[in-house]
mmCIF file of the N, C-alpha and C atoms, coordinates in Angstrom:
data_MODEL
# 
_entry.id   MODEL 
# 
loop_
_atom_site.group_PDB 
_atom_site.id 
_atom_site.type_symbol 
_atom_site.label_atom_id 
_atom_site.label_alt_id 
_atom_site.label_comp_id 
_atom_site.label_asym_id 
_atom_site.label_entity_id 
_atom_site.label_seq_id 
_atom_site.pdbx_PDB_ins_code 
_atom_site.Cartn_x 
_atom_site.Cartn_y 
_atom_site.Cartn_z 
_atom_site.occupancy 
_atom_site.B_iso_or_equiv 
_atom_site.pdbx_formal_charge 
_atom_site.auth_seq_id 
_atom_site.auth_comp_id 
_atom_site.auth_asym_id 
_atom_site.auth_atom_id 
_atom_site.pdbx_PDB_model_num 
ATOM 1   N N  . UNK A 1 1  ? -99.039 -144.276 34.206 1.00 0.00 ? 1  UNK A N  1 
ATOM 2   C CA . UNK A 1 1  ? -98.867 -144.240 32.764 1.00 0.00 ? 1  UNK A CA 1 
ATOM 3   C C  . UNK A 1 1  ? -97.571 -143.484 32.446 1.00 0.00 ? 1  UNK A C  1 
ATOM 4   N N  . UNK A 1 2  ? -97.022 -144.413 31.802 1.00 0.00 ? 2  UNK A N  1 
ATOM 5   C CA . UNK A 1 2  ? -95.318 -143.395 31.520 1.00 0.00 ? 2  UNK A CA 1 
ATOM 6   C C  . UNK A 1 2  ? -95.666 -142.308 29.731 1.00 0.00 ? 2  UNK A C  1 
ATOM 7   N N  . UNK A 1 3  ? -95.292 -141.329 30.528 1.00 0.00 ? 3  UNK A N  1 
ATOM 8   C CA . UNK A 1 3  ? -94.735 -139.897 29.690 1.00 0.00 ? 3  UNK A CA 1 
ATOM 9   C C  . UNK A 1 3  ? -94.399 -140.761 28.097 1.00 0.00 ? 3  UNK A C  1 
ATOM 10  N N  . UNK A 1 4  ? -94.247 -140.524 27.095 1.00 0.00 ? 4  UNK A N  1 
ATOM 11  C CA . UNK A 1 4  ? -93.696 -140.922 26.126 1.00 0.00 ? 4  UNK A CA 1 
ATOM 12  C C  . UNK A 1 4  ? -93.138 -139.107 25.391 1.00 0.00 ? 4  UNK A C  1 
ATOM 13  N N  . UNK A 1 5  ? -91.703 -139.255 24.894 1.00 0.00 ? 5  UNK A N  1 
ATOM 14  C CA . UNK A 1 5  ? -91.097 -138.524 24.762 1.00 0.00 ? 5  UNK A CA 1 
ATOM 15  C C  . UNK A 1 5  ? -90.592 -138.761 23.513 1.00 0.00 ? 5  UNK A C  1 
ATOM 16  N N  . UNK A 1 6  ? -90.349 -137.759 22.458 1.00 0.00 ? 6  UNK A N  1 
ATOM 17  C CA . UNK A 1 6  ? -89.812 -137.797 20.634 1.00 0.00 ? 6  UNK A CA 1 
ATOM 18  C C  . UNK A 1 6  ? -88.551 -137.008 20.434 1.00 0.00 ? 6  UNK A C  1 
ATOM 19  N N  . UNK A 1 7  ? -88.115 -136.638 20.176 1.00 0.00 ? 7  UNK A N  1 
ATOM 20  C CA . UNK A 1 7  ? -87.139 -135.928 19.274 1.00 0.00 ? 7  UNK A CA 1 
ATOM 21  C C  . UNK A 1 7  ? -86.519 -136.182 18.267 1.00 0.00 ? 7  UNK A C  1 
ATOM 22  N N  . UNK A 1 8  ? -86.651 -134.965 17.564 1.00 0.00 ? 8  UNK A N  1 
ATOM 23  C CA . UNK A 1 8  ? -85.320 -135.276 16.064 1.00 0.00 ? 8  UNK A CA 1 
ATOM 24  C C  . UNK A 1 8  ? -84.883 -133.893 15.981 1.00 0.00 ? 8  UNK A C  1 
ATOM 25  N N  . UNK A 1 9  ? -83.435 -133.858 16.012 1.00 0.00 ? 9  UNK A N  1 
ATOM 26  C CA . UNK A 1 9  ? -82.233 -133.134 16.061 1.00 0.00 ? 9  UNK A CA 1 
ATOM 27  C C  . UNK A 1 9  ? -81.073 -133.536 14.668 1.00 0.00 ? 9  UNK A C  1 
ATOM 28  N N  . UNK A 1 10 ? -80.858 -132.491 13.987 1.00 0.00 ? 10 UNK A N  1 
ATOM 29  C CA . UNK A 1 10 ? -80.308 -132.461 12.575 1.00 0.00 ? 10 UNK A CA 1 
ATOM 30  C C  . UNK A 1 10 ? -78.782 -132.017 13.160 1.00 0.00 ? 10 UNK A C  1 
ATOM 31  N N  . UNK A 1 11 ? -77.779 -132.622 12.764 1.00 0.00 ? 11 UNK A N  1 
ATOM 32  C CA . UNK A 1 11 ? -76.354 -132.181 12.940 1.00 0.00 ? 11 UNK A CA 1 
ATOM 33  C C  . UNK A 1 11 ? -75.697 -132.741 11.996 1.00 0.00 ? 11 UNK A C  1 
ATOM 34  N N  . UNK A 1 12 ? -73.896 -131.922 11.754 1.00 0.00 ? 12 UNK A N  1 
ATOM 35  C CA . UNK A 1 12 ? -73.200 -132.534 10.716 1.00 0.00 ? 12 UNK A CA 1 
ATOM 36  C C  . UNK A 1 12 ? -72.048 -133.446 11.704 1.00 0.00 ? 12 UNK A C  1 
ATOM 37  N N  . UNK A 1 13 ? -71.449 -134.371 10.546 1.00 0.00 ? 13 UNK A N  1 
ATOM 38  C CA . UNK A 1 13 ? -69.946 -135.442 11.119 1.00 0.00 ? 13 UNK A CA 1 
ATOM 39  C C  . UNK A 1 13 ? -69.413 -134.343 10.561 1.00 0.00 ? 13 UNK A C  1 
ATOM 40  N N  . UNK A 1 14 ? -68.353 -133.565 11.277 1.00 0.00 ? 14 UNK A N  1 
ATOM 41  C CA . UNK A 1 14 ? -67.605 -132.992 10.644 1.00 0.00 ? 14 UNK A CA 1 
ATOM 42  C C  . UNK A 1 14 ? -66.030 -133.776 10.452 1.00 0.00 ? 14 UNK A C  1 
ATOM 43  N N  . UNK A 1 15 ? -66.404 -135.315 11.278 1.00 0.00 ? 15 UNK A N  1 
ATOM 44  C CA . UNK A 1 15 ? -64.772 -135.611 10.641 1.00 0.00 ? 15 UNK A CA 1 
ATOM 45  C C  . UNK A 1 15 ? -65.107 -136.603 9.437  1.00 0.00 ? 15 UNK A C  1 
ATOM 46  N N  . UNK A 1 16 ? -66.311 -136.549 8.945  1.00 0.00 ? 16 UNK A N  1 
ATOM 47  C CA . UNK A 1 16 ? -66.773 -136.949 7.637  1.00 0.00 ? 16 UNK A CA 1 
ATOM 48  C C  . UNK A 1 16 ? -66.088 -136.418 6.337  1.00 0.00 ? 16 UNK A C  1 
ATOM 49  N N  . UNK A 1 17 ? -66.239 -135.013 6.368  1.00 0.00 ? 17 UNK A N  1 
ATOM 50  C CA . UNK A 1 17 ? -66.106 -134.091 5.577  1.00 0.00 ? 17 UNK A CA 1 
ATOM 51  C C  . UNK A 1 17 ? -65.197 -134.759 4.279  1.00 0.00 ? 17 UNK A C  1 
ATOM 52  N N  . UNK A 1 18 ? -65.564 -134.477 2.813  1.00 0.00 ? 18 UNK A N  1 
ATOM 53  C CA . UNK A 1 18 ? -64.933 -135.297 1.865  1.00 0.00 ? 18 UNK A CA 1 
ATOM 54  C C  . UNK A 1 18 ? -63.600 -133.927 1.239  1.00 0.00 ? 18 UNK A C  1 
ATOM 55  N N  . UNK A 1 19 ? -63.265 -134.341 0.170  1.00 0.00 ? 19 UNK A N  1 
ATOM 56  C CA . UNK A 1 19 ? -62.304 -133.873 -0.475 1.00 0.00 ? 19 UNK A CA 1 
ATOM 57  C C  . UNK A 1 19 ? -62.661 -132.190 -1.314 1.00 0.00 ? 19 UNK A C  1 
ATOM 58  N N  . UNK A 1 20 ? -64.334 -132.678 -1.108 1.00 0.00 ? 20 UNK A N  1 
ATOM 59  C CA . UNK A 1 20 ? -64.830 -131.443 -1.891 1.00 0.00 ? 20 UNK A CA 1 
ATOM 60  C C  . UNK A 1 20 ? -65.114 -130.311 -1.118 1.00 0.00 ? 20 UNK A C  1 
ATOM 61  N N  . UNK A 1 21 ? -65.091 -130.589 0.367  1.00 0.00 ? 21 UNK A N  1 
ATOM 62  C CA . UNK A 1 21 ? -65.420 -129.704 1.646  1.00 0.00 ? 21 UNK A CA 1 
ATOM 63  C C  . UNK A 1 21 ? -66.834 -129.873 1.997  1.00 0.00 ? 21 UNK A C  1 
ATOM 64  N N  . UNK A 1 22 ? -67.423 -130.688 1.611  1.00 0.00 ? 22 UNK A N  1 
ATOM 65  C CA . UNK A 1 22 ? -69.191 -131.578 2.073  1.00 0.00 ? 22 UNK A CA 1 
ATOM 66  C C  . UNK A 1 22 ? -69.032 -132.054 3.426  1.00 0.00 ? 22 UNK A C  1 
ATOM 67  N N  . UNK A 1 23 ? -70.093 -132.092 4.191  1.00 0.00 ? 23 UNK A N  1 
ATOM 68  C CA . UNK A 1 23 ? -70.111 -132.818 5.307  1.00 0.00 ? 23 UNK A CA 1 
ATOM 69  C C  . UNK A 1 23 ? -71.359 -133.614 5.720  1.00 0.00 ? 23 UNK A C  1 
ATOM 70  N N  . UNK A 1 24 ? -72.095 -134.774 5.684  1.00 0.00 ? 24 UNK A N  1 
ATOM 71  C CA . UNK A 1 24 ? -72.973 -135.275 5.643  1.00 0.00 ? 24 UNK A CA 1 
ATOM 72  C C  . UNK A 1 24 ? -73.446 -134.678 6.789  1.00 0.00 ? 24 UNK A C  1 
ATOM 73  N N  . UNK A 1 25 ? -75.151 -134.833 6.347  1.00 0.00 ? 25 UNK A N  1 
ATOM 74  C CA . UNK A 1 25 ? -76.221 -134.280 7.570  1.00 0.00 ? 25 UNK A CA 1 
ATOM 75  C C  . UNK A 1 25 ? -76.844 -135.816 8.174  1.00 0.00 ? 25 UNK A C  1 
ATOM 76  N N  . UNK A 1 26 ? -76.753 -135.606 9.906  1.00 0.00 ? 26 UNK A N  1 
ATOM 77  C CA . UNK A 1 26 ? -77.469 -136.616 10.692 1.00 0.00 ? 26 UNK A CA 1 
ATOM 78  C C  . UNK A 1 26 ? -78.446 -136.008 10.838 1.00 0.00 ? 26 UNK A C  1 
ATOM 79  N N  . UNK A 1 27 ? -79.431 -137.049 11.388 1.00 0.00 ? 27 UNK A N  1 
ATOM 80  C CA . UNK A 1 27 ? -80.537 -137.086 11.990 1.00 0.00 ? 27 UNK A CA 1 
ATOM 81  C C  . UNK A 1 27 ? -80.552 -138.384 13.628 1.00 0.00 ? 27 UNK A C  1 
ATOM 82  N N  . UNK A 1 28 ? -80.452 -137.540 14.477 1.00 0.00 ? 28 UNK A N  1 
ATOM 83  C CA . UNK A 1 28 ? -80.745 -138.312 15.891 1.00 0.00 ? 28 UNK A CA 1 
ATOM 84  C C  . UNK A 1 28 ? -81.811 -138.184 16.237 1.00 0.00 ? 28 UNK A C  1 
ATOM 85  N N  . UNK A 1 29 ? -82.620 -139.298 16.198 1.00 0.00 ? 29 UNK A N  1 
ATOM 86  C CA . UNK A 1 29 ? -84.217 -139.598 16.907 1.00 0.00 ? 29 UNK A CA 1 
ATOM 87  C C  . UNK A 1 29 ? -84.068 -140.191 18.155 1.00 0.00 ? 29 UNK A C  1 
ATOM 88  N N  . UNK A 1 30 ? -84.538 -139.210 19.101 1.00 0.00 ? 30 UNK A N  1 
ATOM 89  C CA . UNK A 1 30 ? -84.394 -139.730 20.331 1.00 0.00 ? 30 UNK A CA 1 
ATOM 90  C C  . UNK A 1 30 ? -86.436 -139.898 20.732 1.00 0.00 ? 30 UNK A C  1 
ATOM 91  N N  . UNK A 1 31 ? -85.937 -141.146 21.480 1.00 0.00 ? 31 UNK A N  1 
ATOM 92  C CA . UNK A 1 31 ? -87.734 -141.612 22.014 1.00 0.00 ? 31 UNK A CA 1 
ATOM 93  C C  . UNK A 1 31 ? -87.080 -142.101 23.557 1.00 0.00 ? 31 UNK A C  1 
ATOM 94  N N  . UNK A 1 32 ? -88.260 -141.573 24.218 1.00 0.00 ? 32 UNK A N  1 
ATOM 95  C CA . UNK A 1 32 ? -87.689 -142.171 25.901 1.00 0.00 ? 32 UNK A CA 1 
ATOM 96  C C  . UNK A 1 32 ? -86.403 -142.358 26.182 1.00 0.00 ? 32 UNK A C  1 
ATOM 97  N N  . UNK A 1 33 ? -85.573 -141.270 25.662 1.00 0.00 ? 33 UNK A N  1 
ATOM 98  C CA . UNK A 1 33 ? -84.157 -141.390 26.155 1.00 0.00 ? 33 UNK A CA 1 
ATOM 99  C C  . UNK A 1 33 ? -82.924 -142.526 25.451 1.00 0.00 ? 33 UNK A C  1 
ATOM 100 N N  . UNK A 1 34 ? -84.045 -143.247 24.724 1.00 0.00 ? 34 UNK A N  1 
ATOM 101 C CA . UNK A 1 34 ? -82.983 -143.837 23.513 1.00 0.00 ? 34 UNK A CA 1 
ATOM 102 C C  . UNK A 1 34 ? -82.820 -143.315 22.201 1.00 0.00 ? 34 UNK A C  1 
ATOM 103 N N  . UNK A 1 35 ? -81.352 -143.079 21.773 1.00 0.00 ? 35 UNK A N  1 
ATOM 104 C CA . UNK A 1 35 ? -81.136 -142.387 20.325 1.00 0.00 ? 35 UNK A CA 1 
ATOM 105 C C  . UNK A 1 35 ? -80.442 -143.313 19.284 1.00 0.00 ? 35 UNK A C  1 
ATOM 106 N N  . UNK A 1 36 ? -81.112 -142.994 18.564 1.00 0.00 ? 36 UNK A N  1 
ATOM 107 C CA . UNK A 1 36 ? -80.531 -143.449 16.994 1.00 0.00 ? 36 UNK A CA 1 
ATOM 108 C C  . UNK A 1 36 ? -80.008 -142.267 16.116 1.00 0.00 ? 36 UNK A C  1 
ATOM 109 N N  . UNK A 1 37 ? -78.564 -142.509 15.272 1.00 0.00 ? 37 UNK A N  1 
ATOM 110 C CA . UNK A 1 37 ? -78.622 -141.888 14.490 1.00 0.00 ? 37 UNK A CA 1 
ATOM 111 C C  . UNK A 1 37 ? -78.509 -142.709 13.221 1.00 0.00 ? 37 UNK A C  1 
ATOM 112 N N  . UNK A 1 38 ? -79.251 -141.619 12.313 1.00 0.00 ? 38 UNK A N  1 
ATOM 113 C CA . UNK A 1 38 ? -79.112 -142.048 10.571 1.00 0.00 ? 38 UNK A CA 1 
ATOM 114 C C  . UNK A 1 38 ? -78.697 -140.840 9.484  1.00 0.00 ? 38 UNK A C  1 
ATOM 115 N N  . UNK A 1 39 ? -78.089 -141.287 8.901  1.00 0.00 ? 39 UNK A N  1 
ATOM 116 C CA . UNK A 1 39 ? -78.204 -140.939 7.765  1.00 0.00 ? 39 UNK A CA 1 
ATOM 117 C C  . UNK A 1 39 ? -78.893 -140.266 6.655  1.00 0.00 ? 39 UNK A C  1 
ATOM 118 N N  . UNK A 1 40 ? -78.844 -139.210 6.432  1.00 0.00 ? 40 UNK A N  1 
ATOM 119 C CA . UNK A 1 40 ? -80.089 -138.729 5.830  1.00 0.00 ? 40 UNK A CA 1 
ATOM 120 C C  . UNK A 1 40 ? -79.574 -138.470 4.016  1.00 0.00 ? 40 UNK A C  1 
ATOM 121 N N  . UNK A 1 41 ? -78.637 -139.068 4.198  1.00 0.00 ? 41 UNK A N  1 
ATOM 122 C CA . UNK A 1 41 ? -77.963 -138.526 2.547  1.00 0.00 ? 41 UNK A CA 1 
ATOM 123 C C  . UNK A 1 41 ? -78.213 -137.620 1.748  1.00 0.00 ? 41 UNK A C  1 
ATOM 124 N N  . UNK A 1 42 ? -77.634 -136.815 3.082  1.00 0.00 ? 42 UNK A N  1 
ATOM 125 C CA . UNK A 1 42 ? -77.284 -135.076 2.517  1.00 0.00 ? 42 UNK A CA 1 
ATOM 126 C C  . UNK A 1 42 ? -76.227 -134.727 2.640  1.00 0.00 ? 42 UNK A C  1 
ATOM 127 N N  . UNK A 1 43 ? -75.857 -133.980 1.583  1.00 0.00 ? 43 UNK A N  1 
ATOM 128 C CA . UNK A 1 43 ? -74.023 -132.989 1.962  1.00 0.00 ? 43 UNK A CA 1 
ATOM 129 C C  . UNK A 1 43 ? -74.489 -131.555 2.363  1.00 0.00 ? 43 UNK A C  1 
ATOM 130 N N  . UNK A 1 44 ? -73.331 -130.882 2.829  1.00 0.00 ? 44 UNK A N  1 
ATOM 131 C CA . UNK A 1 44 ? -73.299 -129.723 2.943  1.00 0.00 ? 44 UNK A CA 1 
ATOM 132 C C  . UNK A 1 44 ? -72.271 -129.405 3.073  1.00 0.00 ? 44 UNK A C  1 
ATOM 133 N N  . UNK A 1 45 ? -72.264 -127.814 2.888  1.00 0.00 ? 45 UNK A N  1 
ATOM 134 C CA . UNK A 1 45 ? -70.490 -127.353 3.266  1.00 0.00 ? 45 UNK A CA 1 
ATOM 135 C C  . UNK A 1 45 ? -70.507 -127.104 4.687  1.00 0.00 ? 45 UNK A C  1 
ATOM 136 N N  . UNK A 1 46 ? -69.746 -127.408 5.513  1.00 0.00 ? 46 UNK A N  1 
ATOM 137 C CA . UNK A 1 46 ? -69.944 -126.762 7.239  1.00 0.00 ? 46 UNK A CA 1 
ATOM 138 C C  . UNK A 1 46 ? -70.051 -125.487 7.229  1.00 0.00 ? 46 UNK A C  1 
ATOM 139 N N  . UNK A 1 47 ? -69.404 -124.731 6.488  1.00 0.00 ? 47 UNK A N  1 
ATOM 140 C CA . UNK A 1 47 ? -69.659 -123.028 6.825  1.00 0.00 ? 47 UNK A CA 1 
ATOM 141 C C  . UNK A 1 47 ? -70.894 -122.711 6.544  1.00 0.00 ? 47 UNK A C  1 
ATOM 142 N N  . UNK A 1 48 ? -71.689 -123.225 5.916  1.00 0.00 ? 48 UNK A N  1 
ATOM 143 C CA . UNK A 1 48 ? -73.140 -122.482 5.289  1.00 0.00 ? 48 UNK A CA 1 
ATOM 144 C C  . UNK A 1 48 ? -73.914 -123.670 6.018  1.00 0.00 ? 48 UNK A C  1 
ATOM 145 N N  . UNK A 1 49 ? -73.804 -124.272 7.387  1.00 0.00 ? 49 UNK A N  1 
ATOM 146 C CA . UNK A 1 49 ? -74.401 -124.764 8.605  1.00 0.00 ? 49 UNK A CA 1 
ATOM 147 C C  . UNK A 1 49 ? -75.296 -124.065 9.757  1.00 0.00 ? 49 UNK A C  1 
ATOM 148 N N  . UNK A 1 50 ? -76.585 -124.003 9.811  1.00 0.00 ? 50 UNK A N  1 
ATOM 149 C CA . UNK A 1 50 ? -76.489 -122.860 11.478 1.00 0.00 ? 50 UNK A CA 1 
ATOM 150 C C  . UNK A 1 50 ? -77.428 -124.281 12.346 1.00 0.00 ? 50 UNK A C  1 
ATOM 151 N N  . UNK A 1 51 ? -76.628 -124.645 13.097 1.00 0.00 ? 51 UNK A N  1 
ATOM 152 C CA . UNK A 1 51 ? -77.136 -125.524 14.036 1.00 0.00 ? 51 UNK A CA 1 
ATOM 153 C C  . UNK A 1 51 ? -78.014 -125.278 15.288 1.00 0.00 ? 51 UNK A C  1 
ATOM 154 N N  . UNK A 1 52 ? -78.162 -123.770 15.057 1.00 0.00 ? 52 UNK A N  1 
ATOM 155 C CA . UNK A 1 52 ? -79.077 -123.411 15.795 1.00 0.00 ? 52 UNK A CA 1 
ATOM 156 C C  . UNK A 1 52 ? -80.719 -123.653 15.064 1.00 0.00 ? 52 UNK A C  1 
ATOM 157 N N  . UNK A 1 53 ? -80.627 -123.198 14.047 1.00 0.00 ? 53 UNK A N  1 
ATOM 158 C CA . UNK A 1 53 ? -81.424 -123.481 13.035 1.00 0.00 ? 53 UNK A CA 1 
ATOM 159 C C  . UNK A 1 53 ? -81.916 -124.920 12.677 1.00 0.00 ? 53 UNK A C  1 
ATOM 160 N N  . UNK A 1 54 ? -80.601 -125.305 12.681 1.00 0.00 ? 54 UNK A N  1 
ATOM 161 C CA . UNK A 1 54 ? -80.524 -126.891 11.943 1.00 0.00 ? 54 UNK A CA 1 
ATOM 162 C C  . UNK A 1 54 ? -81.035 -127.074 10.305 1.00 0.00 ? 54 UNK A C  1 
ATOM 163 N N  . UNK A 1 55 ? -80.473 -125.629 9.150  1.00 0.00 ? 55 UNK A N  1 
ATOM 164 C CA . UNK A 1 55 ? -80.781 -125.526 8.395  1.00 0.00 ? 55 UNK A CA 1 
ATOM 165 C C  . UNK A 1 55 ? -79.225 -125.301 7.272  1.00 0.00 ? 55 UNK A C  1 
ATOM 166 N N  . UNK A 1 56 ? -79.574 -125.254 6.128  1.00 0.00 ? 56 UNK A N  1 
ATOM 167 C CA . UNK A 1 56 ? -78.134 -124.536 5.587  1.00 0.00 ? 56 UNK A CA 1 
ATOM 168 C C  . UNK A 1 56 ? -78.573 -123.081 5.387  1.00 0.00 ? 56 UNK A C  1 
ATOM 169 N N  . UNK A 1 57 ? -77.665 -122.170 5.659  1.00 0.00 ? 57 UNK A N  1 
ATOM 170 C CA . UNK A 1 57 ? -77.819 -120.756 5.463  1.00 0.00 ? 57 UNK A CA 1 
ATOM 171 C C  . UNK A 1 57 ? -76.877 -120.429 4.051  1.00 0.00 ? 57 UNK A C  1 
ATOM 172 N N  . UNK A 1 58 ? -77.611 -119.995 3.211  1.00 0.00 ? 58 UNK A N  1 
ATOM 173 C CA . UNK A 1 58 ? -76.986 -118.846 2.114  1.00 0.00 ? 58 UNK A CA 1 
ATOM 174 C C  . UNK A 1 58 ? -78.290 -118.768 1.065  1.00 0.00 ? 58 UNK A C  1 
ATOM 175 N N  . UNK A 1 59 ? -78.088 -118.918 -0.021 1.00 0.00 ? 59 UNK A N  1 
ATOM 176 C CA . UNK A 1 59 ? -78.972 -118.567 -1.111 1.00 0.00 ? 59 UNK A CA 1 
ATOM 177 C C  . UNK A 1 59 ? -78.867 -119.330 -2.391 1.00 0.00 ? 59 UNK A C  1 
ATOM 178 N N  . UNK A 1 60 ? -77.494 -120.247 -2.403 1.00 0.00 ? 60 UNK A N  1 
ATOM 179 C CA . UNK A 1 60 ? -77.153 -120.330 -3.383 1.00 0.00 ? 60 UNK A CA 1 
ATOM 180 C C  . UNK A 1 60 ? -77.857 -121.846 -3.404 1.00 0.00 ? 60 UNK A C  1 
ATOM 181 N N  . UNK A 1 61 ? -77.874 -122.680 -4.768 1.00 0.00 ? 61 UNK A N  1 
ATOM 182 C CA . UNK A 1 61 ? -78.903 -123.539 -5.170 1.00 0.00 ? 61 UNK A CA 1 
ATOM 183 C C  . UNK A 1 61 ? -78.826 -124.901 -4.218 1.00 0.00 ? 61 UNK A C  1 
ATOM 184 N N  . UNK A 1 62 ? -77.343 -125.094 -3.888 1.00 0.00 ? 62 UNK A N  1 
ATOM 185 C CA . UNK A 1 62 ? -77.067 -126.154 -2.997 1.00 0.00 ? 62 UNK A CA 1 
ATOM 186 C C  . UNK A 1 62 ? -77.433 -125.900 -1.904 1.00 0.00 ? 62 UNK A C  1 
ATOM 187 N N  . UNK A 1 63 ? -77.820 -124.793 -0.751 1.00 0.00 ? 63 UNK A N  1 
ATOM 188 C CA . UNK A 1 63 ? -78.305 -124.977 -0.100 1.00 0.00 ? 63 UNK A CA 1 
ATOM 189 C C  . UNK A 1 63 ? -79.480 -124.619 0.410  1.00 0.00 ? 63 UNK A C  1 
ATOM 190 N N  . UNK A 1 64 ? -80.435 -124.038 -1.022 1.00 0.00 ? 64 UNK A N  1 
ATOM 191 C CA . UNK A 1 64 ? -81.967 -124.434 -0.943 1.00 0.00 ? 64 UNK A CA 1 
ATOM 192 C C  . UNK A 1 64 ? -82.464 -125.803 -1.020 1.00 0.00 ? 64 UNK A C  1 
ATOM 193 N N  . UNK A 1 65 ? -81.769 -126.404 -1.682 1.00 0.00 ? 65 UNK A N  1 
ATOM 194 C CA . UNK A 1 65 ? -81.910 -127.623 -1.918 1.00 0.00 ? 65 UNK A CA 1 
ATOM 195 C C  . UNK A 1 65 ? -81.512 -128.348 -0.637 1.00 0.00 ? 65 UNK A C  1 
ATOM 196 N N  . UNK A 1 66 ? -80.669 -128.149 0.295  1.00 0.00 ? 66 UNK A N  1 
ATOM 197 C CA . UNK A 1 66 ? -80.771 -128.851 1.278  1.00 0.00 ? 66 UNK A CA 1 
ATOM 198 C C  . UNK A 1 66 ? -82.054 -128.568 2.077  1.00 0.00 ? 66 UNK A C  1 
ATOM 199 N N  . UNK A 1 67 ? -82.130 -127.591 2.327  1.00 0.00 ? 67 UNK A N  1 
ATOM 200 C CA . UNK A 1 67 ? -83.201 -127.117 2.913  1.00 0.00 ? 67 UNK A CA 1 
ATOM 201 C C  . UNK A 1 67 ? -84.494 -127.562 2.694  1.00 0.00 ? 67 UNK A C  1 
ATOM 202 N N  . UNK A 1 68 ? -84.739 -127.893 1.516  1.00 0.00 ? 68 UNK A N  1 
ATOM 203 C CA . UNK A 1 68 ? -86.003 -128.091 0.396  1.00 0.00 ? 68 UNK A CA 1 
ATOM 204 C C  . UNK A 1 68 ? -86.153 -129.689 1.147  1.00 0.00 ? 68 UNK A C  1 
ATOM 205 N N  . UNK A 1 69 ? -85.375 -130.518 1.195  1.00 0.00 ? 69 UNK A N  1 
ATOM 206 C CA . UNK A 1 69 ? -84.936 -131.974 1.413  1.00 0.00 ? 69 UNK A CA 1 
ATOM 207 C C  . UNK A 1 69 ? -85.404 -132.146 3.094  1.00 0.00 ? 69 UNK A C  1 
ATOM 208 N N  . UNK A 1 70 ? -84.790 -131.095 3.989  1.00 0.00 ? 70 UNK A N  1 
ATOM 209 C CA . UNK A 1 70 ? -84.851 -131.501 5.378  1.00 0.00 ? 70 UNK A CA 1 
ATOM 210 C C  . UNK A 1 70 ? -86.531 -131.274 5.344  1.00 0.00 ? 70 UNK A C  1 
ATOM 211 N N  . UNK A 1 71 ? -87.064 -130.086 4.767  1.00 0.00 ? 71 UNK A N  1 
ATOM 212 C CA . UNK A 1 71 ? -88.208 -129.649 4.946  1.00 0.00 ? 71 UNK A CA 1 
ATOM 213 C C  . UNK A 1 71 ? -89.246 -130.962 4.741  1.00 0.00 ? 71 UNK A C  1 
ATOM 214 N N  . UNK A 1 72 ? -88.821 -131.400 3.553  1.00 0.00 ? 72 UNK A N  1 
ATOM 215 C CA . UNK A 1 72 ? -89.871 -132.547 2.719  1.00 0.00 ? 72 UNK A CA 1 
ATOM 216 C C  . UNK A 1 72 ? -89.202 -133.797 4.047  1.00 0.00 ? 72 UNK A C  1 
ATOM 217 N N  . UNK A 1 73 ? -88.094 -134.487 4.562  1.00 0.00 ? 73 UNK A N  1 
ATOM 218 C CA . UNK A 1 73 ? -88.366 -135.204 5.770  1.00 0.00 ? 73 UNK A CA 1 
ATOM 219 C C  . UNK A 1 73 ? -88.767 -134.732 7.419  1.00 0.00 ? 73 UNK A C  1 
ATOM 220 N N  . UNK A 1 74 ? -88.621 -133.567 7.622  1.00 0.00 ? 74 UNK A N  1 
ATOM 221 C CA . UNK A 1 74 ? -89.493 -133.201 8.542  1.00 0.00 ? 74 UNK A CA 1 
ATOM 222 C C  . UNK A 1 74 ? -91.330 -133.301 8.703  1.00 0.00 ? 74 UNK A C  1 
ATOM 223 N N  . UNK A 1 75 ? -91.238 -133.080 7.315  1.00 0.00 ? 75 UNK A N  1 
ATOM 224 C CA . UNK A 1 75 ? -93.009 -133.255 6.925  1.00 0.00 ? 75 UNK A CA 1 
ATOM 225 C C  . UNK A 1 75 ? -93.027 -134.880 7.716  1.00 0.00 ? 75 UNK A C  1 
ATOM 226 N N  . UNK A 1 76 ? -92.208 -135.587 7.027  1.00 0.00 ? 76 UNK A N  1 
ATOM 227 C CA . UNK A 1 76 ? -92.813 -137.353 6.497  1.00 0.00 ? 76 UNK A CA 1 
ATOM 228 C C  . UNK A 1 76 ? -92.619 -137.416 8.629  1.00 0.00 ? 76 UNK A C  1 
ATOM 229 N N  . UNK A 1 77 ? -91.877 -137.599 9.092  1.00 0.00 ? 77 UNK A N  1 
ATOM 230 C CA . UNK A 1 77 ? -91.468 -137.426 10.368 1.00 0.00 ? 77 UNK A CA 1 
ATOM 231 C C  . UNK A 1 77 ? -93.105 -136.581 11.366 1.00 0.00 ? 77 UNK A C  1 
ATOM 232 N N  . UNK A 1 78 ? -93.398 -136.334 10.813 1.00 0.00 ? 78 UNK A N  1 
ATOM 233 C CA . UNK A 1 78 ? -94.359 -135.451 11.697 1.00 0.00 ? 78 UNK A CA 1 
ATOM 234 C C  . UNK A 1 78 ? -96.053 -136.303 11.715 1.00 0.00 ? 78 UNK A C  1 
# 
């Protein structure tokens, strides 16, 4: 019986980045060693990024709100 294996891993394109200093957030779903990435149509600024986390760090409304967003598709994902 083969192992079956999931992941989802949140990262930014940073050669995305627009005029306003945003950088769209991925999502790579990896299953048995094959990955997809999508789109999750989110911005962020790269500095207020912690990819360790895979969250936005500060306080300010834009990036609770990202946060608020990954949280509510991590739920649907689970």
């Amino acid at each position: 019986m083969e192992r079956k294996r999931f992941s989802v891993t949140y990262f930014l394109r940073k050669a995305r980045t627009n005029k306003a200093g945003l950088t769209p957030i991925l999502a790579r779903i990896t299953t048995n060693g094959v990955s997809k990435e999508i789109y999750i149509q989110c911005l962020v600024p790269a500095d207020k990024w912690s990819q360790f986390k895979e969250r936005a760090t500060g306080k300010d409304k834009l990036c609770q709100q990202v946060n608020s967003y990954l949280d509510d598709y991590r739920a649907i994902g689970r």
